[in-house]
mmJSON file of the N, C-alpha and C atoms, coordinates in Angstrom:
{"data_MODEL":{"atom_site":{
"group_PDB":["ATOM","ATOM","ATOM","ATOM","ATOM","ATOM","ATOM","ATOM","ATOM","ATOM","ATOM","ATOM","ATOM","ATOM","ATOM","ATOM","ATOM","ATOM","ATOM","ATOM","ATOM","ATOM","ATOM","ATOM","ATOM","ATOM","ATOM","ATOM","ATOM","ATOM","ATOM","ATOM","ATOM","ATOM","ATOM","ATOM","ATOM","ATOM","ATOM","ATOM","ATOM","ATOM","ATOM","ATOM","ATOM","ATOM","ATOM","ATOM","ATOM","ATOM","ATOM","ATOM","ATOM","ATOM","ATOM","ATOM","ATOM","ATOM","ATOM","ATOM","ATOM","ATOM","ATOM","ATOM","ATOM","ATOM","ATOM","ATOM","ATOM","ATOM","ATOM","ATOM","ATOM","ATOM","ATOM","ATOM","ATOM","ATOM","ATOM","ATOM","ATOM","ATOM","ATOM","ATOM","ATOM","ATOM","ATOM","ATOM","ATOM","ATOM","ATOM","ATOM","ATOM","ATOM","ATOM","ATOM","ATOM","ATOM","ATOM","ATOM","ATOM","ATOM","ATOM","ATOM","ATOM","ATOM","ATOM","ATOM","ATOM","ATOM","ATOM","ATOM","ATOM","ATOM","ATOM","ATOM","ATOM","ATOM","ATOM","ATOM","ATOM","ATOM","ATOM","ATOM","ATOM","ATOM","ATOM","ATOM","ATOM","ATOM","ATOM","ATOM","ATOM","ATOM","ATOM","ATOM","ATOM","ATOM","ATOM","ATOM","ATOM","ATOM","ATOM","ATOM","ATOM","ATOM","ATOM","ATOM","ATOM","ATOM","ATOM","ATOM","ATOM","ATOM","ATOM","ATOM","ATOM","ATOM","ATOM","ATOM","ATOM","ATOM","ATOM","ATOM","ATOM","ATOM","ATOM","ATOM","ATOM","ATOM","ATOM","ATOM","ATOM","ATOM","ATOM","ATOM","ATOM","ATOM","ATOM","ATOM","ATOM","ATOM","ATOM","ATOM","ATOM","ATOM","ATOM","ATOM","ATOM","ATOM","ATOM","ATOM","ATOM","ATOM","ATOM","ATOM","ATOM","ATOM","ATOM","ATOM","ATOM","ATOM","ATOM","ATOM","ATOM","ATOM","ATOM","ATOM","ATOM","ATOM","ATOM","ATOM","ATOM","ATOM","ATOM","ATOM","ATOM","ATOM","ATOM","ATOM","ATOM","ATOM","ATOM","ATOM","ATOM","ATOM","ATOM","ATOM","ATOM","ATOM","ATOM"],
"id":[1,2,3,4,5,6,7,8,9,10,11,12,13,14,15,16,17,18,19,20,21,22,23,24,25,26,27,28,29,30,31,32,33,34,35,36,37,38,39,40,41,42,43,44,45,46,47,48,49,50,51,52,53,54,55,56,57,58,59,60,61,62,63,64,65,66,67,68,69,70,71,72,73,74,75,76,77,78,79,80,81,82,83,84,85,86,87,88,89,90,91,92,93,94,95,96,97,98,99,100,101,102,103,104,105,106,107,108,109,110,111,112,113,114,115,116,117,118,119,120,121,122,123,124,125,126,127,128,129,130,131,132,133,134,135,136,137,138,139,140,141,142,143,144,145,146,147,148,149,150,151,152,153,154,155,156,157,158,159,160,161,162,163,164,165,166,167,168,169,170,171,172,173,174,175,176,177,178,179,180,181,182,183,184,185,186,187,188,189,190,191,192,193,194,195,196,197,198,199,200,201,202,203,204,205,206,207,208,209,210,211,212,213,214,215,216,217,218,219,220,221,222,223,224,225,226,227,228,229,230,231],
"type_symbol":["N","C","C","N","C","C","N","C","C","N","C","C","N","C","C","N","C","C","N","C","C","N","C","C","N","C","C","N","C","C","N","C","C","N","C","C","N","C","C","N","C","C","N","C","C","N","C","C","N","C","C","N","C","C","N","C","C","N","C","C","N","C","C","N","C","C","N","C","C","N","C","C","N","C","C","N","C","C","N","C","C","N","C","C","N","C","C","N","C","C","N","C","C","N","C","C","N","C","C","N","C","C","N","C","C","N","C","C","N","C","C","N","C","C","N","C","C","N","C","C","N","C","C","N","C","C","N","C","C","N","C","C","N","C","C","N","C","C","N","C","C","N","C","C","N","C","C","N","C","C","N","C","C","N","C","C","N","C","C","N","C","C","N","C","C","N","C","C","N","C","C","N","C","C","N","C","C","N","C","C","N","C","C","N","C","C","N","C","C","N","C","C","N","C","C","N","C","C","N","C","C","N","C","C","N","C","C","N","C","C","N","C","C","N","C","C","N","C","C","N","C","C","N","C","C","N","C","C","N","C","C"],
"label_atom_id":["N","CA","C","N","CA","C","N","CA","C","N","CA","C","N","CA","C","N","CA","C","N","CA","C","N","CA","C","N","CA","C","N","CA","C","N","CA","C","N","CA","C","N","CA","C","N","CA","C","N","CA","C","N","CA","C","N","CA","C","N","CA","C","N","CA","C","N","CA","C","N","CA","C","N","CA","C","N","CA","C","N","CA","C","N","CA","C","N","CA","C","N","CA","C","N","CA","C","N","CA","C","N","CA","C","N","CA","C","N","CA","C","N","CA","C","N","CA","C","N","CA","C","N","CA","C","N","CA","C","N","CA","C","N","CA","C","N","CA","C","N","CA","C","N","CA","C","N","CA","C","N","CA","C","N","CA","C","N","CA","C","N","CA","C","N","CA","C","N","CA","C","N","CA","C","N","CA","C","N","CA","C","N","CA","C","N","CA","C","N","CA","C","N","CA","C","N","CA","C","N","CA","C","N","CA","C","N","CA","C","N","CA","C","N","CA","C","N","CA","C","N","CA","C","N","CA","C","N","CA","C","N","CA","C","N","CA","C","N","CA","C","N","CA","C","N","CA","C","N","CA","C","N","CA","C","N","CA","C","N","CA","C","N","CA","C","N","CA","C"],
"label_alt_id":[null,null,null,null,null,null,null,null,null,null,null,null,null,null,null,null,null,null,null,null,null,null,null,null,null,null,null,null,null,null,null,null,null,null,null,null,null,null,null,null,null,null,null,null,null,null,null,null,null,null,null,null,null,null,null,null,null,null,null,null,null,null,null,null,null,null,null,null,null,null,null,null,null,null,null,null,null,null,null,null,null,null,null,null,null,null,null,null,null,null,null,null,null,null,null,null,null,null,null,null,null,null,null,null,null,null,null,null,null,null,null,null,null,null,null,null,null,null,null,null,null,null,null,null,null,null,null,null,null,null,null,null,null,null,null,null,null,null,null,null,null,null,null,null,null,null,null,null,null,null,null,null,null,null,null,null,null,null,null,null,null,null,null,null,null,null,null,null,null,null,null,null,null,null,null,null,null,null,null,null,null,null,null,null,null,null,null,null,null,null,null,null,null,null,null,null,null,null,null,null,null,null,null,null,null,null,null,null,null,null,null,null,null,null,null,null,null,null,null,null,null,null,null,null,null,null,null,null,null,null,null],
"label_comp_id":["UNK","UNK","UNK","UNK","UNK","UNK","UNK","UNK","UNK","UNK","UNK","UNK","UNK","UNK","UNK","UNK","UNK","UNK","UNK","UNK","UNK","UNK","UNK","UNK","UNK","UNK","UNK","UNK","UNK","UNK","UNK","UNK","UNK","UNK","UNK","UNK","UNK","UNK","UNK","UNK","UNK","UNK","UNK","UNK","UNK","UNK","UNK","UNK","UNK","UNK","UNK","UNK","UNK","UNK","UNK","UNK","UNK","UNK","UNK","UNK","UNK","UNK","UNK","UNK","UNK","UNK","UNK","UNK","UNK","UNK","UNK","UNK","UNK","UNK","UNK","UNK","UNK","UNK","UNK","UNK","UNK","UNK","UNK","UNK","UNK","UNK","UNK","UNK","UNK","UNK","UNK","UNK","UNK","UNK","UNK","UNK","UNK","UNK","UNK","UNK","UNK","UNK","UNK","UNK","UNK","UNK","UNK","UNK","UNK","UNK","UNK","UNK","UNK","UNK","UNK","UNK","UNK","UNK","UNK","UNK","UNK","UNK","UNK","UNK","UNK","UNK","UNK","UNK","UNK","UNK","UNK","UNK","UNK","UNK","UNK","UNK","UNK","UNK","UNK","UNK","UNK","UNK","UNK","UNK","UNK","UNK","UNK","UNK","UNK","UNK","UNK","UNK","UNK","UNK","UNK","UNK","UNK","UNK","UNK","UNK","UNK","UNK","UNK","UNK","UNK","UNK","UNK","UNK","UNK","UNK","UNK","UNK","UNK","UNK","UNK","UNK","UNK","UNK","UNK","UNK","UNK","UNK","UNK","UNK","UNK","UNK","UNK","UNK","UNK","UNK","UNK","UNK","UNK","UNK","UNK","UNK","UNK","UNK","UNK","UNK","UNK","UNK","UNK","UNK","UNK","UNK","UNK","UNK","UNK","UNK","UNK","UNK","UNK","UNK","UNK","UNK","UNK","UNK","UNK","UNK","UNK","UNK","UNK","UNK","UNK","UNK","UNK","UNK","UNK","UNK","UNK"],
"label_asym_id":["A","A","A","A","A","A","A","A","A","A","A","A","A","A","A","A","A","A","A","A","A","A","A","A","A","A","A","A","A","A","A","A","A","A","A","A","A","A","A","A","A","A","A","A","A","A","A","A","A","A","A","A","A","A","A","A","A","A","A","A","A","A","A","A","A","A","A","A","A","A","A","A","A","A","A","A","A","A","A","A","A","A","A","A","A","A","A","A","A","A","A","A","A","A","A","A","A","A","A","A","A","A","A","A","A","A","A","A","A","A","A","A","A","A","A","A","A","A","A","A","A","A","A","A","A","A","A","A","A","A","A","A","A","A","A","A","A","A","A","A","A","A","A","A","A","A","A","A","A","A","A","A","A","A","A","A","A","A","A","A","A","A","A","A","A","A","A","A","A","A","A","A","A","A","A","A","A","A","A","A","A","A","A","A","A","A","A","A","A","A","A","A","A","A","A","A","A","A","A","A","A","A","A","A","A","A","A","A","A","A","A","A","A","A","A","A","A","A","A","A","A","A","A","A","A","A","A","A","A","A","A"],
"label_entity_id":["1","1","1","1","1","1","1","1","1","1","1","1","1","1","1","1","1","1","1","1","1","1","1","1","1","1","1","1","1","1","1","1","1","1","1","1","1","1","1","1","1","1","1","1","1","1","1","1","1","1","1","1","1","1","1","1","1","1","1","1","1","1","1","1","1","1","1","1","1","1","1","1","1","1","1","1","1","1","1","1","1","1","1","1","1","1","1","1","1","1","1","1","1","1","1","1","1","1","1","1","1","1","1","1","1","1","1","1","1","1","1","1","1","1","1","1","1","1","1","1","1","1","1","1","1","1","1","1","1","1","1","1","1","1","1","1","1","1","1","1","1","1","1","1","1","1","1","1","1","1","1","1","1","1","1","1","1","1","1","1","1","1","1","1","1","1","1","1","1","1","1","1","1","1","1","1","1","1","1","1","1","1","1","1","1","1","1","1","1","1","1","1","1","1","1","1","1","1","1","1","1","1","1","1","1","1","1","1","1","1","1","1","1","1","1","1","1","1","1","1","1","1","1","1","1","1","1","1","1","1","1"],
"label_seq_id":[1,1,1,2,2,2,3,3,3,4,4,4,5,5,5,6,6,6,7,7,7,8,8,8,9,9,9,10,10,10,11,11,11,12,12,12,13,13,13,14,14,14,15,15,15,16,16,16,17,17,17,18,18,18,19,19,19,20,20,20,21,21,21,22,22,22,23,23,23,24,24,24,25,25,25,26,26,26,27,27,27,28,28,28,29,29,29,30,30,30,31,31,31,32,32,32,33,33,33,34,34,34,35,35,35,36,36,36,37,37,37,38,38,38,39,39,39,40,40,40,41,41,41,42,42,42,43,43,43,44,44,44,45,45,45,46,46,46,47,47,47,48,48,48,49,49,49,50,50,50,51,51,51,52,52,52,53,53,53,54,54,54,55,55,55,56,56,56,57,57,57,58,58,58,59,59,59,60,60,60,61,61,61,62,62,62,63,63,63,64,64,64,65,65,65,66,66,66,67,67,67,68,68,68,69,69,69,70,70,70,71,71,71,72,72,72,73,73,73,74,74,74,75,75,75,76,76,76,77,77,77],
"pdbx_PDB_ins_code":[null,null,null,null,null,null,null,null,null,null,null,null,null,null,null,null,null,null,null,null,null,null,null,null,null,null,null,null,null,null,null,null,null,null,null,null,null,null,null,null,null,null,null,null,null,null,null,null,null,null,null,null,null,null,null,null,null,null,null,null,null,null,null,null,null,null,null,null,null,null,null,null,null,null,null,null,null,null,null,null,null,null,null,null,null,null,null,null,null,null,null,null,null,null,null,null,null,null,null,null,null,null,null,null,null,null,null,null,null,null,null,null,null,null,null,null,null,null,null,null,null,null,null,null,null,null,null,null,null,null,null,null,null,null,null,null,null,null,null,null,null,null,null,null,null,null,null,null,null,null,null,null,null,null,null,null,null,null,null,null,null,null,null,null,null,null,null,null,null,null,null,null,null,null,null,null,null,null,null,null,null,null,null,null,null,null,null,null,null,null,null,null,null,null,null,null,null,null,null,null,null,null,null,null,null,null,null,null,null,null,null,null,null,null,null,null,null,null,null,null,null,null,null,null,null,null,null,null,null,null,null],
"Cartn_x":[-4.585,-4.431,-3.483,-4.065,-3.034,-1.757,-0.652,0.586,0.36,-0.449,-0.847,-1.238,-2.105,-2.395,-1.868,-0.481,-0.264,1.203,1.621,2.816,2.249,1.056,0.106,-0.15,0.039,-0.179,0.441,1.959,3.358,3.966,3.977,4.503,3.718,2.326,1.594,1.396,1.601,1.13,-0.497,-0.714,-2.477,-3.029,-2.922,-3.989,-4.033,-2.812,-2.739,-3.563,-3.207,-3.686,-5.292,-5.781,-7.034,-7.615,-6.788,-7.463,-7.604,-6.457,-6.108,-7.607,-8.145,-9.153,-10.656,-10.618,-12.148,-12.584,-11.733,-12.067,-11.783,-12.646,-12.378,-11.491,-11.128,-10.633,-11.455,-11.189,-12.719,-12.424,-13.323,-13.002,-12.053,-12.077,-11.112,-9.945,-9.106,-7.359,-6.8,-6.721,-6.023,-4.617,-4.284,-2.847,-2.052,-0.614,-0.425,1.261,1.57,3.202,2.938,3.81,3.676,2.956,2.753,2.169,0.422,-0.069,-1.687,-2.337,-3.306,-3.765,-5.462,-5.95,-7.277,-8.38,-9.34,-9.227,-10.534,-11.539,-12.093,-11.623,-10.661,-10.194,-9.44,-8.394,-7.317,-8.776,-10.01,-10.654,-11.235,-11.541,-12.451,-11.295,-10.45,-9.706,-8.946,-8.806,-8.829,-9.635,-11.123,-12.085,-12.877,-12.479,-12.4,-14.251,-14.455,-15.332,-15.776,-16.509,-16.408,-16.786,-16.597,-16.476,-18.054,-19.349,-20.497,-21.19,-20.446,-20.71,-20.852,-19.938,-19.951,-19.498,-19.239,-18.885,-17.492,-16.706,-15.404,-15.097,-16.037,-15.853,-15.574,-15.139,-14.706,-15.343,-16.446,-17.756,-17.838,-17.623,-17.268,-15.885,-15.154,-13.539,-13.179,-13.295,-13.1,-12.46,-13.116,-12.478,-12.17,-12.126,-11.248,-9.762,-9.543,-8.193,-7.839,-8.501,-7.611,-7.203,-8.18,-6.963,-6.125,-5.912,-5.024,-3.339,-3.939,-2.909,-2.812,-4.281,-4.097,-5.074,-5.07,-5.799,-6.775,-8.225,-8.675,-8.7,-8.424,-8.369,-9.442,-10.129,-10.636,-9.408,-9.542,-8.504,-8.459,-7.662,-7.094,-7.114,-8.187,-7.678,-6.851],
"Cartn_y":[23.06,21.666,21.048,20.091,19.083,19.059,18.834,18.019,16.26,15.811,14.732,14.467,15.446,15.085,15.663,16.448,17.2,16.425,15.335,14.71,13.136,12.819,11.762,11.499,12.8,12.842,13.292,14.008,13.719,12.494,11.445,10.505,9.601,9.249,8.365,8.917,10.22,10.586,10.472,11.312,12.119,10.684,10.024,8.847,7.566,7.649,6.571,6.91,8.212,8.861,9.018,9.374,9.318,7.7,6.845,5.205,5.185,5.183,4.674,5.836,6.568,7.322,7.659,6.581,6.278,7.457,8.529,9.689,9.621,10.523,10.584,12.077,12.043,13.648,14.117,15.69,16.54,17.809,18.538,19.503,20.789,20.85,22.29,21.535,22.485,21.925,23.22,21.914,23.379,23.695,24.921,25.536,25.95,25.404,25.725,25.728,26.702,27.13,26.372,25.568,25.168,24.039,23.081,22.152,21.923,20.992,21.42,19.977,20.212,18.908,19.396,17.888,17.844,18.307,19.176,20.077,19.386,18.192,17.553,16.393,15.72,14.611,15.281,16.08,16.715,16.745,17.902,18.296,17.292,16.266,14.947,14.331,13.877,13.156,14.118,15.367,15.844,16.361,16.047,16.087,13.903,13.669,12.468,11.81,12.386,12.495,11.615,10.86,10.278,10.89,10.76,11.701,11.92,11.754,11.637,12.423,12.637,13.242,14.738,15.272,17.063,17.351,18.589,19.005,19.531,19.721,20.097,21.13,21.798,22.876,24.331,25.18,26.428,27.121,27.053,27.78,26.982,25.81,25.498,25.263,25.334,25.504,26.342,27.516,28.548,29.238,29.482,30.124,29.072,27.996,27.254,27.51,27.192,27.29,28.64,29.616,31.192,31.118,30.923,30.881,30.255,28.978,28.148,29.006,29.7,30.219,29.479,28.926,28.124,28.883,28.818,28.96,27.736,28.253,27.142,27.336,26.631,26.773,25.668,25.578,25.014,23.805,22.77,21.618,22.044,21.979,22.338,20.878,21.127,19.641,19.53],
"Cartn_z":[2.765,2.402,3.409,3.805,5.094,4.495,4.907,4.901,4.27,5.057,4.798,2.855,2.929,1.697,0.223,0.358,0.199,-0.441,0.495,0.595,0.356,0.244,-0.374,-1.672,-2.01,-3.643,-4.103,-3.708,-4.454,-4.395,-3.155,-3.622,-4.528,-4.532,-5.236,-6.595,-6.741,-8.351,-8.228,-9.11,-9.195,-9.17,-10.267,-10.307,-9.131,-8.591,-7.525,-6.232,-6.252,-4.643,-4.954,-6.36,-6.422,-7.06,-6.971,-6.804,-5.467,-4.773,-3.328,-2.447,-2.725,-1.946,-2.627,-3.903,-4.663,-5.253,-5.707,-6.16,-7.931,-8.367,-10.149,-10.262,-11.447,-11.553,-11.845,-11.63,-11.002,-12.353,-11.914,-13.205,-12.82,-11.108,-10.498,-10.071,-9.503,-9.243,-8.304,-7.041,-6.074,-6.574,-6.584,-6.92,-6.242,-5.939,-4.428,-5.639,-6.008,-6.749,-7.814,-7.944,-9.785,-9.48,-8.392,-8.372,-8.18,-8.722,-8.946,-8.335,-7.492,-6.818,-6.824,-7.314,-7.519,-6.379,-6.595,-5.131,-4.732,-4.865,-4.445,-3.649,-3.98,-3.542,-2.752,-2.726,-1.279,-0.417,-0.434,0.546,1.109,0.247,0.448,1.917,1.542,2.294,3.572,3.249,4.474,5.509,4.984,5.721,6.115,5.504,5.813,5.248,4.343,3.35,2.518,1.932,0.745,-0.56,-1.671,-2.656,-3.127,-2.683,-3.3,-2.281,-0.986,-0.347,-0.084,-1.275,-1.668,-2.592,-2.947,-4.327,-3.615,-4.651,-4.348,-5.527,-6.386,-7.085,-6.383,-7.604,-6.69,-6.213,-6.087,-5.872,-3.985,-3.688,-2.68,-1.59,-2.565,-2.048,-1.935,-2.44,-2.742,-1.7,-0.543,0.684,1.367,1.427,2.289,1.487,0.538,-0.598,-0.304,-0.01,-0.445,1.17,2.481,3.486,4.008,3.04,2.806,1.868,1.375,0.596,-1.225,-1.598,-2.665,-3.667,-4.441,-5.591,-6.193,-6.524,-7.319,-9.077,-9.816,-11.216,-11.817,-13.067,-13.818,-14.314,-14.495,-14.695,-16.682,-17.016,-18.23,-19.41,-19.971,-20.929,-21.84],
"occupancy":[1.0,1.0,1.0,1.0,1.0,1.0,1.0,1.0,1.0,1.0,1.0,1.0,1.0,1.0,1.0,1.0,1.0,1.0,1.0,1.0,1.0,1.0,1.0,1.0,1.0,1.0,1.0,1.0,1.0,1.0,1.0,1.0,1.0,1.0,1.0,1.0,1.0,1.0,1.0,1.0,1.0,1.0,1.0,1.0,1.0,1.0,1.0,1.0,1.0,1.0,1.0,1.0,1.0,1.0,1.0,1.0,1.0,1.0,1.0,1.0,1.0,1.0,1.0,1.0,1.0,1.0,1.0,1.0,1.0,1.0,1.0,1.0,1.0,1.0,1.0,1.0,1.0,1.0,1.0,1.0,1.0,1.0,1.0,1.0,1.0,1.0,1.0,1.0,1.0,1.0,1.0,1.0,1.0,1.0,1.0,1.0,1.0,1.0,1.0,1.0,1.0,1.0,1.0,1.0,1.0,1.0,1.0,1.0,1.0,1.0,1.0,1.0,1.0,1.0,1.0,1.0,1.0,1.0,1.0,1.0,1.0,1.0,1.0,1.0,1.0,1.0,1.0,1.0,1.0,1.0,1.0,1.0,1.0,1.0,1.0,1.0,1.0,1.0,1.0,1.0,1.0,1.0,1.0,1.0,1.0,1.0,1.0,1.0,1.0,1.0,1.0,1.0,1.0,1.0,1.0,1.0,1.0,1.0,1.0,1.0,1.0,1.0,1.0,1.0,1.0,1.0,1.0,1.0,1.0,1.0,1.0,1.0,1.0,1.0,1.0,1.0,1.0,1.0,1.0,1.0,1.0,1.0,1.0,1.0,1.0,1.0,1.0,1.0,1.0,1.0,1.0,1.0,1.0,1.0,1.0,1.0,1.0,1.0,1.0,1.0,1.0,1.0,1.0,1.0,1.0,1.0,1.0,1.0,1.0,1.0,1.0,1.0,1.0,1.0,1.0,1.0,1.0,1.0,1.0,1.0,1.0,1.0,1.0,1.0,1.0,1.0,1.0,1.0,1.0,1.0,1.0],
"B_iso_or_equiv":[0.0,0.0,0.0,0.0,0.0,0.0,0.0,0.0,0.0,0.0,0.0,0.0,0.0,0.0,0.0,0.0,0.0,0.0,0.0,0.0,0.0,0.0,0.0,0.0,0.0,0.0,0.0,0.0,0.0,0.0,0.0,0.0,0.0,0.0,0.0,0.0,0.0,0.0,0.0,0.0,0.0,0.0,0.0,0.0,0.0,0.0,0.0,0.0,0.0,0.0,0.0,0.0,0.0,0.0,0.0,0.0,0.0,0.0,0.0,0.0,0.0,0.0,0.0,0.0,0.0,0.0,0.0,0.0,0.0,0.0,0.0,0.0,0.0,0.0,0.0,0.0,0.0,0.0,0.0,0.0,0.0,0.0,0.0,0.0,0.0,0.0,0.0,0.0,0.0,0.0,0.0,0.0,0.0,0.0,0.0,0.0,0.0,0.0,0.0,0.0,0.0,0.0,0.0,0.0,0.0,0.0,0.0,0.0,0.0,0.0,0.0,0.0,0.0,0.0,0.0,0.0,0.0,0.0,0.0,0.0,0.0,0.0,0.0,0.0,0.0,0.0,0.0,0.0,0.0,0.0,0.0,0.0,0.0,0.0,0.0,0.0,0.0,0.0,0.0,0.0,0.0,0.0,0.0,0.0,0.0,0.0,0.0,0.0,0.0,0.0,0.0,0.0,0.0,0.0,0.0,0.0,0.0,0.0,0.0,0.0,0.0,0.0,0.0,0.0,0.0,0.0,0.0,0.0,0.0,0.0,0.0,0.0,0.0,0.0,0.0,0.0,0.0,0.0,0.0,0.0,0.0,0.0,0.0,0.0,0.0,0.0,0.0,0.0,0.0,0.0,0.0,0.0,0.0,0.0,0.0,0.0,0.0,0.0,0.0,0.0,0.0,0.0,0.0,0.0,0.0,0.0,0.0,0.0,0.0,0.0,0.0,0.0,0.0,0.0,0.0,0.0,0.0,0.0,0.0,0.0,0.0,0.0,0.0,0.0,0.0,0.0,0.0,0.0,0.0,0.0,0.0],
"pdbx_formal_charge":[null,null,null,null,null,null,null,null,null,null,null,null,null,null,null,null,null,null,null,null,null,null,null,null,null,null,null,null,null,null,null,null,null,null,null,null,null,null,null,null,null,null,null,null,null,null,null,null,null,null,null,null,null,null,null,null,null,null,null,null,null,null,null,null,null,null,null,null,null,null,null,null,null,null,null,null,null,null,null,null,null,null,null,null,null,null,null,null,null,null,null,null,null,null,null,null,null,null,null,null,null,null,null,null,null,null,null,null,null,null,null,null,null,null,null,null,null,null,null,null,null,null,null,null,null,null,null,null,null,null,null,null,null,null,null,null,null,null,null,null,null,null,null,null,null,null,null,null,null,null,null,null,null,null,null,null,null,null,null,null,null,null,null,null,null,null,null,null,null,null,null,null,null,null,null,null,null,null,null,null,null,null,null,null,null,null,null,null,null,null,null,null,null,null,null,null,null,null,null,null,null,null,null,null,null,null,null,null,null,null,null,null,null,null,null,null,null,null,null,null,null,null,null,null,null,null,null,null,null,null,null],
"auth_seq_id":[1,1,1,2,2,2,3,3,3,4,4,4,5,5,5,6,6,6,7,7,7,8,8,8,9,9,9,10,10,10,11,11,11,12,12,12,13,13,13,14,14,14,15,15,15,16,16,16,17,17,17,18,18,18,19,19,19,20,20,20,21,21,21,22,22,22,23,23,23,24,24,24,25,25,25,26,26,26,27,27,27,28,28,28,29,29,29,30,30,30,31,31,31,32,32,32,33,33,33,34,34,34,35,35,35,36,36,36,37,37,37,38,38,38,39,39,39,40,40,40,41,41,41,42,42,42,43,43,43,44,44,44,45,45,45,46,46,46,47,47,47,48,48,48,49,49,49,50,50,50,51,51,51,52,52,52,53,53,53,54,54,54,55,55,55,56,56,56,57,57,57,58,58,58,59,59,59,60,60,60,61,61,61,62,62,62,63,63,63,64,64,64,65,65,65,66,66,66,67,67,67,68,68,68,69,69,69,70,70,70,71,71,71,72,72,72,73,73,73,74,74,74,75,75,75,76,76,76,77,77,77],
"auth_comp_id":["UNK","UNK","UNK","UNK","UNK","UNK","UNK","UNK","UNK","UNK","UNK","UNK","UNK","UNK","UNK","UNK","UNK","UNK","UNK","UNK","UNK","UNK","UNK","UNK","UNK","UNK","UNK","UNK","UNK","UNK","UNK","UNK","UNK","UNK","UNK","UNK","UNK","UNK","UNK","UNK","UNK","UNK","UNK","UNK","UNK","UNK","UNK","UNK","UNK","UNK","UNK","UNK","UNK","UNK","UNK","UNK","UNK","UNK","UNK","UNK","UNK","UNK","UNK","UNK","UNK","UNK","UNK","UNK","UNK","UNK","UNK","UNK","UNK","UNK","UNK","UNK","UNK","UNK","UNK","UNK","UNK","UNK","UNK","UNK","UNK","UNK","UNK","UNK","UNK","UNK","UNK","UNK","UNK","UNK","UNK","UNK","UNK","UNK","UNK","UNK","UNK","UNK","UNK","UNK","UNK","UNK","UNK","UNK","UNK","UNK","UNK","UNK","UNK","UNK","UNK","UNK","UNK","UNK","UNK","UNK","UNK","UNK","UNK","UNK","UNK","UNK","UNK","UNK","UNK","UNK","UNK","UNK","UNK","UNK","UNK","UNK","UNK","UNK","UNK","UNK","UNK","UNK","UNK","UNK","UNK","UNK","UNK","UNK","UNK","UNK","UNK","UNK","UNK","UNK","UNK","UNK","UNK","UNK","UNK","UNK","UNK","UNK","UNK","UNK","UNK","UNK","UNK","UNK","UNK","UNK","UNK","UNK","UNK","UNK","UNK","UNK","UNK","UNK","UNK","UNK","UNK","UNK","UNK","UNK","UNK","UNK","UNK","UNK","UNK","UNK","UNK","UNK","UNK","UNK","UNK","UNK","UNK","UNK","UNK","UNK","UNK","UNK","UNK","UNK","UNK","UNK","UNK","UNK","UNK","UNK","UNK","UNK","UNK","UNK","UNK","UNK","UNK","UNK","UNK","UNK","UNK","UNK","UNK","UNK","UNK","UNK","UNK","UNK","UNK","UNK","UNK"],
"auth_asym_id":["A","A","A","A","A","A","A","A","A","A","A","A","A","A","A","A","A","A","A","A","A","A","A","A","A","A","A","A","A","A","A","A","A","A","A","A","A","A","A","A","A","A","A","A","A","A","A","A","A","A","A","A","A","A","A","A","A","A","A","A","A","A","A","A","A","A","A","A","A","A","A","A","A","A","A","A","A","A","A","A","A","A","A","A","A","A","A","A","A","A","A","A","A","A","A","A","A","A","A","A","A","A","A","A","A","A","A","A","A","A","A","A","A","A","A","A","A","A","A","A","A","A","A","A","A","A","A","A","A","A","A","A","A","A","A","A","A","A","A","A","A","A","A","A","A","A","A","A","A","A","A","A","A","A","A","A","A","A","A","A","A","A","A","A","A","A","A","A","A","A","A","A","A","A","A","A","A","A","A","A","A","A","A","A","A","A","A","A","A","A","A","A","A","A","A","A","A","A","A","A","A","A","A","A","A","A","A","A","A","A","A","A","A","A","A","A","A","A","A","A","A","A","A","A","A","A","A","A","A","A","A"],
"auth_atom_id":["N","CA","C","N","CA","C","N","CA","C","N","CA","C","N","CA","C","N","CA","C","N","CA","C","N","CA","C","N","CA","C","N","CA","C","N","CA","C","N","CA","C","N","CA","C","N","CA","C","N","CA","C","N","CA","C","N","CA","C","N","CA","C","N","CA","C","N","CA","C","N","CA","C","N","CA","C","N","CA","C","N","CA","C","N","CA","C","N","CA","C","N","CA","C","N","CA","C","N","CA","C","N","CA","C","N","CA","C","N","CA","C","N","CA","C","N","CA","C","N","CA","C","N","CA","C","N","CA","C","N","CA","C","N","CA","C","N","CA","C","N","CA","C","N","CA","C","N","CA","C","N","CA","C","N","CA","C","N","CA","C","N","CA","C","N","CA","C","N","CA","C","N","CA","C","N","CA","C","N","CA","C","N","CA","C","N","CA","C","N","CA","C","N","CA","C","N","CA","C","N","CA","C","N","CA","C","N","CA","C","N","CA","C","N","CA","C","N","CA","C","N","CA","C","N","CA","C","N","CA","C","N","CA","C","N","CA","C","N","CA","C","N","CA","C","N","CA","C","N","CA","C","N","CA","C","N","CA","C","N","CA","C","N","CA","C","N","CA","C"],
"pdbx_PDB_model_num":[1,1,1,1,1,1,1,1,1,1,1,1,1,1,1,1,1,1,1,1,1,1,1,1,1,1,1,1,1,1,1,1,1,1,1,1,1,1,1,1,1,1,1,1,1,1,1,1,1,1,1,1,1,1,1,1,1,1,1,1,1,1,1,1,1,1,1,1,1,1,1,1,1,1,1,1,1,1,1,1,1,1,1,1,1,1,1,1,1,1,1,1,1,1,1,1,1,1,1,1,1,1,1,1,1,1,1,1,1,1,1,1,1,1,1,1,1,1,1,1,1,1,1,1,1,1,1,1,1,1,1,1,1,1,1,1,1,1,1,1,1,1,1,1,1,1,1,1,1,1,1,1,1,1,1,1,1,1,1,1,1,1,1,1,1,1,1,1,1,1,1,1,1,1,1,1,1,1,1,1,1,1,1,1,1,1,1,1,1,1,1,1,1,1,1,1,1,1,1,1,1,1,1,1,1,1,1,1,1,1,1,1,1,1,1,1,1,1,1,1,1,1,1,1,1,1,1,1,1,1,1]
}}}
């Protein structure tokens, strides 16, 4: 996960950073220590993506996130 987006969506908070980049909350969540970022919208915007454009489930993140050092999780309701 970029720096960029990483430090995008700690300062804006989940819902701002996903207004500000046209994304919904998704059903997976990259896991990177205690903090959890929506793992469609990080990949979306660090690939420079629009969100209709791919899936961002773990079945597709999956190895981008683990050699990232992140985990993907199911979003917890």
């Amino acid at each position: 996960m970029g720096r960029y987006q990483a430090r995008g969506h700690d300062a804006l908070g989940a819902e701002a950073f996903l207004a500000k980049h046209k994304f919904r909350p998704g059903r997976y969540m990259l896991v990177r220590g205690r903090k959890r970022y929506p793992s469609k919208a990080v990949f979306g915007v660090a690939m420079g993506r629009a969100a209709a454009s791919f899936s961002g489930g773990a079945a597709h993140v999956q190895k981008a996130a683990k050699r990232l050092g992140l985990r993907v999780e199911a979003q917890s309701k």
